[in-house]
TORZASE-257595 format. One record per residue: x, y, z of N, C-alpha, C in turn; residue number from 1; residue in one letter. Coordinates in steps of 0.001 Angstrom, whole numbers, plus 524288, in hexadecimal, padded with zeros to 5 digits. Atoms other than C-alpha are relative to their C-alpha. Layout:
N
{atom {X,Y,Z},{X,Y,Z},{X,Y,Z},NUM,'a'}
...
***
This chain:
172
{atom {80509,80275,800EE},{CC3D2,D851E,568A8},{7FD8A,80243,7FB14},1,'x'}
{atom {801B4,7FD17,80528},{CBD0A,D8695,55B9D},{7FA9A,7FF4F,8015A},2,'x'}
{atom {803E4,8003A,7FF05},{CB053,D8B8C,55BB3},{7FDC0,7FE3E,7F99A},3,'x'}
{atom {803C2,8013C,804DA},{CA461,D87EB,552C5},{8003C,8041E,7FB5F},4,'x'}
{atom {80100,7FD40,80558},{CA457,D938F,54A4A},{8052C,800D4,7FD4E},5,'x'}
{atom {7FDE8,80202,80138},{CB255,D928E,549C8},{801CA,7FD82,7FA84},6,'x'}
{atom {7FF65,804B3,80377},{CB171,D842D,544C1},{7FD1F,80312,7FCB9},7,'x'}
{atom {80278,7FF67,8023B},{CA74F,D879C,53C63},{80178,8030B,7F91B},8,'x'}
{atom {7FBE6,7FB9A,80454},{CAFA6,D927F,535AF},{8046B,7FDDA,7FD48},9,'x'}
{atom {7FB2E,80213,801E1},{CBA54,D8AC1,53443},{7FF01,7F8A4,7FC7C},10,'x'}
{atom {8038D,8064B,80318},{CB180,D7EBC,52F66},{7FF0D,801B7,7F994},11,'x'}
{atom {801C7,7FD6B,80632},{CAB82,D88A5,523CB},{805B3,8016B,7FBDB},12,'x'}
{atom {7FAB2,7FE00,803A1},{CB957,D8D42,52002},{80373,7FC2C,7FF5F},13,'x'}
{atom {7FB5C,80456,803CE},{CC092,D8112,51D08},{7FCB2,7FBC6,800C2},14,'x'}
{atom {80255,8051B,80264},{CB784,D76F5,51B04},{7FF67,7FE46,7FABE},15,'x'}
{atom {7FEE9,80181,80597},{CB77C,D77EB,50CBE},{80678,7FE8B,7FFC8},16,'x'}
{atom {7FD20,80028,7FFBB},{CC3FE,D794C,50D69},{8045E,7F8E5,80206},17,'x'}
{atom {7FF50,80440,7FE64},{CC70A,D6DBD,515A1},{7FCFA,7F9A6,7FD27},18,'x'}
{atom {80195,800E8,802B1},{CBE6C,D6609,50E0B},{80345,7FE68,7FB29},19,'x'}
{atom {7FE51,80002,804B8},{CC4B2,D68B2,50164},{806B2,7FD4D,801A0},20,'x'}
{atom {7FB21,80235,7FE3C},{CD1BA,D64D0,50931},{80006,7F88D,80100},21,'x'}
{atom {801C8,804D8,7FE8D},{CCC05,D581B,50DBA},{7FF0B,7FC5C,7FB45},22,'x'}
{atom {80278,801A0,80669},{CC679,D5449,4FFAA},{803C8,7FE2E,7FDED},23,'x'}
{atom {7F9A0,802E1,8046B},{CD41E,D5504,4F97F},{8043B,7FDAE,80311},24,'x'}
{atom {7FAEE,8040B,7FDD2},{CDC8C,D4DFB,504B6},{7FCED,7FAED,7FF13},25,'x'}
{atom {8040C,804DC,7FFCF},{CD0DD,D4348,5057E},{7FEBE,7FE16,7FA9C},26,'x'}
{atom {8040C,8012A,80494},{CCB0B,D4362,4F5A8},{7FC52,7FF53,80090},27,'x'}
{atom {805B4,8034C,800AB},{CBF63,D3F45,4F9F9},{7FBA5,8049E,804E2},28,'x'}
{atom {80108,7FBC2,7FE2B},{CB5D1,D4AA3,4FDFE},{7FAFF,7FEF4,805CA},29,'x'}
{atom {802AC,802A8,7FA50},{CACAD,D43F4,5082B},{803B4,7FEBA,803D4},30,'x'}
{atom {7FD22,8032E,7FBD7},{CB69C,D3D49,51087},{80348,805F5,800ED},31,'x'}
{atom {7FE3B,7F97E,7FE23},{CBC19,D4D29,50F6E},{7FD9D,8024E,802BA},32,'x'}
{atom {80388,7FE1C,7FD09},{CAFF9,D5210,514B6},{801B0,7FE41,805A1},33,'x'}
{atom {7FDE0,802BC,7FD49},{CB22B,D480A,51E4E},{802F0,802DC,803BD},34,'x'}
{atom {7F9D4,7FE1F,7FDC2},{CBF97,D4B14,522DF},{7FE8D,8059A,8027C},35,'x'}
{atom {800E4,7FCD8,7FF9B},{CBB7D,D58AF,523EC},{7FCE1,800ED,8037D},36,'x'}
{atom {80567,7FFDF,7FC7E},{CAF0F,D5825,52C05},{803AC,7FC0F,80453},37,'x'}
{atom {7FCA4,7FFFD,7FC1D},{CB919,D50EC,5355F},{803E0,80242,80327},38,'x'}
{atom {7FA87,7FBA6,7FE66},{CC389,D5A64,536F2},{7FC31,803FA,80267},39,'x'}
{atom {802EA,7FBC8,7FCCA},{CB931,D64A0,53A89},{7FC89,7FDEE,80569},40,'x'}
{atom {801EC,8025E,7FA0E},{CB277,D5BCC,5433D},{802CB,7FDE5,804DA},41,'x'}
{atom {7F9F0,8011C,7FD53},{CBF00,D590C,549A6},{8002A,8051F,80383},42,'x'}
{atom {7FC3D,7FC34,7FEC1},{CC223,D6667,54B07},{7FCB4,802B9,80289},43,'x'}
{atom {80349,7FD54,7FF39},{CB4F7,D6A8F,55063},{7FE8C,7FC36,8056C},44,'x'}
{atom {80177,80370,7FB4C},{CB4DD,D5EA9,55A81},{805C8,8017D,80380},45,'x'}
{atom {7FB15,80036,7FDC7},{CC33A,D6298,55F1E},{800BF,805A8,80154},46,'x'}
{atom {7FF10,7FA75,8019A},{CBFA8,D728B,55E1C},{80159,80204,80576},47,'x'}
{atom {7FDE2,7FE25,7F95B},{CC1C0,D737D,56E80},{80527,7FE3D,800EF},48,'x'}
{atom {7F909,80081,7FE3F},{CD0F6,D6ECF,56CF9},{80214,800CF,7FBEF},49,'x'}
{atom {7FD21,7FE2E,8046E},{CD45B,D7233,55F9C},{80351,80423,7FEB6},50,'x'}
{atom {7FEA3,7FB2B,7FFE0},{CDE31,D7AF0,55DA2},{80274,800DA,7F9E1},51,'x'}
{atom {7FE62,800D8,805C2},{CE188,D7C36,54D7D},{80497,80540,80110},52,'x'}
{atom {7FCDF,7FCB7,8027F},{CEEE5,D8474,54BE2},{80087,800B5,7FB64},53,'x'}
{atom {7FDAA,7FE15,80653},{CF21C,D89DB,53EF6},{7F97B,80095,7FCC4},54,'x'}
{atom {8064D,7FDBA,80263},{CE7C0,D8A10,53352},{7FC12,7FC97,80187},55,'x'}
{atom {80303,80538,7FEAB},{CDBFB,D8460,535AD},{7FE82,7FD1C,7FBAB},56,'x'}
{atom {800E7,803D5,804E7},{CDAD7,D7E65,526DA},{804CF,7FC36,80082},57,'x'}
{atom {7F9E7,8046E,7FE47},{CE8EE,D77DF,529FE},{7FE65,7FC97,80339},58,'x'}
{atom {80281,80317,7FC1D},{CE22D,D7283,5353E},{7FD60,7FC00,7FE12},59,'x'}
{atom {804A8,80485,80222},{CD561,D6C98,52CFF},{8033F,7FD25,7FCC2},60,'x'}
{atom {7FDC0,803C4,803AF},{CDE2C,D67C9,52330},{8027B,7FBA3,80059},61,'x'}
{atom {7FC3D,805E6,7FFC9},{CE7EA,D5F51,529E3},{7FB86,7FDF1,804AD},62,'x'}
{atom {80438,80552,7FC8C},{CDB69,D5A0D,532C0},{7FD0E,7FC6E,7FABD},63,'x'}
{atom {803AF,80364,8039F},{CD3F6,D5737,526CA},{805F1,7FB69,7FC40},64,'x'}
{atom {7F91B,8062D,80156},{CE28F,D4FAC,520D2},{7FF8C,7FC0D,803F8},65,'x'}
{atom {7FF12,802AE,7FD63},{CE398,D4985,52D5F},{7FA6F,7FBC2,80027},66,'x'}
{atom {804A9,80361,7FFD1},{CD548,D4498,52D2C},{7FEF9,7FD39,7FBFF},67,'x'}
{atom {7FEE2,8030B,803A0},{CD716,D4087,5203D},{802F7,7FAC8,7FF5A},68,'x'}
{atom {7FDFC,804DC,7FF36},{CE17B,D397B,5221A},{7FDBE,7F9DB,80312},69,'x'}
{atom {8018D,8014D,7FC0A},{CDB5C,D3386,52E47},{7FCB0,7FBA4,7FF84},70,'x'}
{atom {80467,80237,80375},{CCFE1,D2F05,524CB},{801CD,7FD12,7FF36},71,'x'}
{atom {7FEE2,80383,80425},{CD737,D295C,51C3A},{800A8,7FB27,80336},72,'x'}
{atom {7FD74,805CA,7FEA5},{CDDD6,D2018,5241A},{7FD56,7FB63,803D8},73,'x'}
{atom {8033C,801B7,7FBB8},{CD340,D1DBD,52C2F},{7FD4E,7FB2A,7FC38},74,'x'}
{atom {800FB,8027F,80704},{CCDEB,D19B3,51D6A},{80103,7FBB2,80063},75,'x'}
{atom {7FDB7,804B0,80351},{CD7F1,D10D3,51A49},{80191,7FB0A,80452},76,'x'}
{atom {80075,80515,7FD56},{CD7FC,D088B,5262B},{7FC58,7FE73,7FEA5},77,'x'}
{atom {80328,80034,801D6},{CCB65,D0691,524B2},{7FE25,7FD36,7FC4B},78,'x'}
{atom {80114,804F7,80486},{CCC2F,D020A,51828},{803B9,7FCC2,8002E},79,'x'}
{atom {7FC79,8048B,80029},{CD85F,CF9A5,51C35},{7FAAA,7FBA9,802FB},80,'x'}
{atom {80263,80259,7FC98},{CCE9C,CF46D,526CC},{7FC01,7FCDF,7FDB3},81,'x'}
{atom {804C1,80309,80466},{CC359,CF10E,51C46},{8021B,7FCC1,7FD9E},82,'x'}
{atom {7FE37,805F3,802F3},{CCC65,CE9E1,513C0},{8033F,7FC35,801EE},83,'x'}
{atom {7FD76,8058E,7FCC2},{CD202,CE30A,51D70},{7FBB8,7FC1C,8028E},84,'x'}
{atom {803F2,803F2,7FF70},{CC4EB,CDE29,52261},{7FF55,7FD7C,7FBEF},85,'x'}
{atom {80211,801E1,80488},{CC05A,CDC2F,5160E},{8041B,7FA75,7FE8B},86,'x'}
{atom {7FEA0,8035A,80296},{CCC4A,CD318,51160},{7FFF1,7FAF3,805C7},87,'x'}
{atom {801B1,80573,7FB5E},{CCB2F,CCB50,520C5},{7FC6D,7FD44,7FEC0},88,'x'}
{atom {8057E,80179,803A0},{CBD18,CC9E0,51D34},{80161,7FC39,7FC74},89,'x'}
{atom {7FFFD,803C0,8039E},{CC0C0,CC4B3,50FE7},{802C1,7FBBA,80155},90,'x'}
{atom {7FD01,80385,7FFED},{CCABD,CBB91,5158F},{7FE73,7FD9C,8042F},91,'x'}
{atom {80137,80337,7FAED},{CC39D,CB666,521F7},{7FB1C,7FD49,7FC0D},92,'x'}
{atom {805D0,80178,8057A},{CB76D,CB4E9,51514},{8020D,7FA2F,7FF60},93,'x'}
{atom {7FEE8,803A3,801F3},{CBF1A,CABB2,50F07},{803BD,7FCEB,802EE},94,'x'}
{atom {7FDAF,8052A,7FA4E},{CC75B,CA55C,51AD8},{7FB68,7FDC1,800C3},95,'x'}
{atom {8021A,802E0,7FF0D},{CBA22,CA19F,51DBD},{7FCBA,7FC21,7FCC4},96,'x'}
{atom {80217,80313,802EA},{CB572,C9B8A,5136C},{80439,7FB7C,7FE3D},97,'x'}
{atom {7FD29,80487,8001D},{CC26C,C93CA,511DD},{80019,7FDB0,80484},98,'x'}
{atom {7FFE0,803F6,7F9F7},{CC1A1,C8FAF,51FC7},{7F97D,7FC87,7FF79},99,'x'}
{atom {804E3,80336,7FF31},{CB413,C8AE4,51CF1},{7FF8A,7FC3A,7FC80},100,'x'}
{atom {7FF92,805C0,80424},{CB870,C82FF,50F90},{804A9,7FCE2,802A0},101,'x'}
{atom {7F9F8,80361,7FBE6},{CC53D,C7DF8,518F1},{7FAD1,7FD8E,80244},102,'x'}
{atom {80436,8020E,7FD95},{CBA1F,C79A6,52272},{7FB86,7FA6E,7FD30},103,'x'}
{atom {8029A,805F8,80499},{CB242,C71EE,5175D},{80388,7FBAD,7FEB7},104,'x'}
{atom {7FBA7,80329,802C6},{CBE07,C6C9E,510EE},{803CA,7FB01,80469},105,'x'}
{atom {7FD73,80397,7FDC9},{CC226,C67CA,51E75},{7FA27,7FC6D,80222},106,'x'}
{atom {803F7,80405,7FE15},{CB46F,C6239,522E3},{800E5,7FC49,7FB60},107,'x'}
{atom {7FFE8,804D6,80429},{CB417,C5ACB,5155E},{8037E,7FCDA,7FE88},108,'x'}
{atom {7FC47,80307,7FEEA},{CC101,C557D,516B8},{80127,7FD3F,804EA},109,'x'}
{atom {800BD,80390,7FB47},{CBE25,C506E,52415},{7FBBE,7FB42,7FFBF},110,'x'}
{atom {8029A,80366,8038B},{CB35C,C4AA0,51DDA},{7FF63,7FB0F,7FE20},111,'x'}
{atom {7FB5F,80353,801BB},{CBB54,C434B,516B9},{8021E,7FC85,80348},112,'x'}
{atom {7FD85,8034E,7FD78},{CC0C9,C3CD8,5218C},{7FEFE,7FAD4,80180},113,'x'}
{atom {8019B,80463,7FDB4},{CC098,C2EAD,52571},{7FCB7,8018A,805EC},114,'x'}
{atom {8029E,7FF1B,7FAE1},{CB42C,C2EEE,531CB},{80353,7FF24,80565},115,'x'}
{atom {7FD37,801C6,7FB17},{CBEC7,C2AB6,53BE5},{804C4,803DA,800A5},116,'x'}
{atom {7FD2B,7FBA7,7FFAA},{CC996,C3510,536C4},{7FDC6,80555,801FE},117,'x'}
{atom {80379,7FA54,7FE9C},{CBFDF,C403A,53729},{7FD9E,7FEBC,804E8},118,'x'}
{atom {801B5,7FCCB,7FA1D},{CBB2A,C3D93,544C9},{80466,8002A,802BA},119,'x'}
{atom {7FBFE,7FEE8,7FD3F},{CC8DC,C3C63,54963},{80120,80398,7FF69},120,'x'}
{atom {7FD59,7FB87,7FFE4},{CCCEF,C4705,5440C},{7FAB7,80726,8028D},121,'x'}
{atom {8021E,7FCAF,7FF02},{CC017,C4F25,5471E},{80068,7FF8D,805FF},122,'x'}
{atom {7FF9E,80004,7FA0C},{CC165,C4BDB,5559C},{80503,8021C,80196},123,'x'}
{atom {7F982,7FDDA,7FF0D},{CD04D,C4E3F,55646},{800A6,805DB,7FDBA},124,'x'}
{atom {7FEB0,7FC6F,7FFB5},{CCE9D,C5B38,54EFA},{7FB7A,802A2,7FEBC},125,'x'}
{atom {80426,7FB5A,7FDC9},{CC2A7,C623D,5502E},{7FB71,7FF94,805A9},126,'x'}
{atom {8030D,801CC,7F9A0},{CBE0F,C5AC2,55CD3},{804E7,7FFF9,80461},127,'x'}
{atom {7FAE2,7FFC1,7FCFB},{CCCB8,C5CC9,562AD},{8019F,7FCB5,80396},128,'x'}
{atom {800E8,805DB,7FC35},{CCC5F,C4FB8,56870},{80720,7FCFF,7FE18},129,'x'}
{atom {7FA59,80032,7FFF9},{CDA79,C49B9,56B97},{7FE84,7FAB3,7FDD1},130,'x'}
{atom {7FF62,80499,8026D},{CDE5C,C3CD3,56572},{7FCBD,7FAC8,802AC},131,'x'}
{atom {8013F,802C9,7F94F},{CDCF5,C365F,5722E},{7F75A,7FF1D,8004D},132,'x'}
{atom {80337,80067,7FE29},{CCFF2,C3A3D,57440},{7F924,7FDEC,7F91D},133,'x'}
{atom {8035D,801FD,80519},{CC939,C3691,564AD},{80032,7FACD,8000D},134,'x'}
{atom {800DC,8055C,8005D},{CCEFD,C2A3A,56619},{7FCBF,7FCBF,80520},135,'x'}
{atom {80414,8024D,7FCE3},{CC7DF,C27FD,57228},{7F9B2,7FFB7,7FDE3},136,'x'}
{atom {804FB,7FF13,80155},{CBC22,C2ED3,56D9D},{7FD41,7FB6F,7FA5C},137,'x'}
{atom {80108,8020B,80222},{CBC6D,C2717,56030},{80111,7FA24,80025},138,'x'}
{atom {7FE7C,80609,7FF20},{CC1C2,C1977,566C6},{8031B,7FF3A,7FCAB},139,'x'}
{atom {7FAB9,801C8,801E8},{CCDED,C1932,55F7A},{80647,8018F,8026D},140,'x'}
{atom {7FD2E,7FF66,7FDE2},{CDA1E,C1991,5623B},{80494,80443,7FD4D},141,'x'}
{atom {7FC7E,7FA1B,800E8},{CE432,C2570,56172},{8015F,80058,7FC2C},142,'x'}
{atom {7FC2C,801D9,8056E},{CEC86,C1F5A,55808},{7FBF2,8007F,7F8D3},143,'x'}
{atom {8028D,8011D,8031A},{CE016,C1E54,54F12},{7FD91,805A8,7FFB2},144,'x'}
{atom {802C7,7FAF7,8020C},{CDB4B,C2D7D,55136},{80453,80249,7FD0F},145,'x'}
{atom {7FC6C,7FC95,8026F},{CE92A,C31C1,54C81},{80043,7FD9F,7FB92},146,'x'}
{atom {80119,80225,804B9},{CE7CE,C2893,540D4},{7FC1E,802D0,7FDBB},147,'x'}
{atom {80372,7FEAD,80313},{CDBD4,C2E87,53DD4},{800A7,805F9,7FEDC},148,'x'}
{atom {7FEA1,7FA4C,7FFF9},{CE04B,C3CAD,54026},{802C6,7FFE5,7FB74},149,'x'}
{atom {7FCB0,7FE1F,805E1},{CEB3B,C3BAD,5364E},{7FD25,7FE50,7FAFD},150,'x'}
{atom {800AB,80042,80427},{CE405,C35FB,52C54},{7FBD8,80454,7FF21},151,'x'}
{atom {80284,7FBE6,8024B},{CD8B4,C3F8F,52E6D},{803AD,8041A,7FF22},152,'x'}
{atom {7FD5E,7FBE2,80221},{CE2A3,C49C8,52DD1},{80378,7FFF0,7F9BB},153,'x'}
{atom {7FDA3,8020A,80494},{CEA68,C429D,522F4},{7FC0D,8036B,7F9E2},154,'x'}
{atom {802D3,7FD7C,80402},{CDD2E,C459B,51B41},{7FDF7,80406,8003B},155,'x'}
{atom {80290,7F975,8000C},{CD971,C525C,51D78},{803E9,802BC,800B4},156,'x'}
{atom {7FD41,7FC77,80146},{CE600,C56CE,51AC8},{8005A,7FE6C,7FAE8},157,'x'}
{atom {801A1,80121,8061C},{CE507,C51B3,50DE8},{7FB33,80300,7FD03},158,'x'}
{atom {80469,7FD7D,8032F},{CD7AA,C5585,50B5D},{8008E,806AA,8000A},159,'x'}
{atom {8015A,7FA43,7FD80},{CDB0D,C642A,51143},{80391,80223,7FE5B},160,'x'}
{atom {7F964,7FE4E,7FDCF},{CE963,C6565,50C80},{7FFF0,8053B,7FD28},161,'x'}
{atom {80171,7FC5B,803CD},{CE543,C7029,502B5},{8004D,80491,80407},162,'x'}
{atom {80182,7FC9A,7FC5C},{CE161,C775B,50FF6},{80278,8012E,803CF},163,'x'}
{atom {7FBAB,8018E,7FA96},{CEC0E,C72E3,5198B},{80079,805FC,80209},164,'x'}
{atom {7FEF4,7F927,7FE79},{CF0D2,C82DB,51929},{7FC9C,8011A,80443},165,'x'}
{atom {8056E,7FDBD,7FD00},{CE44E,C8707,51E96},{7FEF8,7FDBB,804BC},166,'x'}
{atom {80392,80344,7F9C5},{CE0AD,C7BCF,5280B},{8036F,7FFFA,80341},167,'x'}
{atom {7FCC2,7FEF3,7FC7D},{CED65,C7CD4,52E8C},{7FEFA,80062,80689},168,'x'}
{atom {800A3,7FF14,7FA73},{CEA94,C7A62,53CFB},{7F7BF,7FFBB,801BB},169,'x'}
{atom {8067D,7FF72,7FF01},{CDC77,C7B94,53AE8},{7FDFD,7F8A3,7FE7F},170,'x'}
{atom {8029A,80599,7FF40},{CD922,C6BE4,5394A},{806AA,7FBFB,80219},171,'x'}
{atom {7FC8E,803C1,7FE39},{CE74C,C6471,539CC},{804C4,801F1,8044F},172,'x'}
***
């Protein structure tokens, strides 16, 4: 068990030391401090099972390496993790702004449609209504909603073909 005066003793006599060790594995003299003020607080929260063989600067040194290391990599996920949001982010940014000019480009090409194509085809595919049941609903007959289906589809694969890639499954 290490006592307080101990630690204390053994805090004053290699803390520069450790320090100056920390500085030049790290370069960077804050994030040394750092490192340092962990290893002792480590070693001062663990002082009722600790048992250090050999020197005790051998000891601080490969804790403060190991915590270094520890840092680092803790670091560089981290920053994998930021620029991986960051480029989702940028790419859900601009998925949505092409899903919202796809969206225009297909209202205004429905538009476009003869009034009897565009309600066949808006009932058959965004009102999910079977063949069967438009030509009841619109009093025509079957033969005359699938006429109107292919030609609305005829033209809005024309007007869209630029886009076909994209719309894939999502309108035809």
């Amino acid at each position: 068990m290490l006592e307080l005066q101990t630690f204390e003793a053994l805090f004053k006599e290699n803390h520069a030391h450790c320090l100056a060790f920390a500085t030049h594995y790290t370069g960077d003299s804050h994030v040394a401090e750092e490192i340092v003020q962990q290893v002792f607080l480590r070693l001062w929260e663990k002082r009722e099972t600790i048992t250090i063989t050999g020197p005790v600067k051998a000891y601080l040194f490969s804790a403060i390496r190991n915590t270094a290391i520890s840092q680092w990599r803790k670091d560089v996920v981290r920053s994998e993790k930021e620029t991986g949001y960051s480029k989702v982010k940028d790419t859900t940014i601009s998925a949505g702004e092409e899903v919202k000019e796809l969206e225009q480009l297909y209202r205004q090409a429905l538009e476009r449609l003869p009034e009897r194509c565009r309600e066949v085809f808006v009932l058959s595919r965004q009102q999910h209504m079977k063949y069967a049941e438009i030509a009841e609903a619109m009093n025509i007959s079957v033969k005359t909603v699938e006429n109107q289906m292919g030609k609305a589809l005829k033209i809005l694969h024309q007007e869209l073909k630029e886009y076909l890639p994209l719309l894939t499954g999502f309108l035809f």
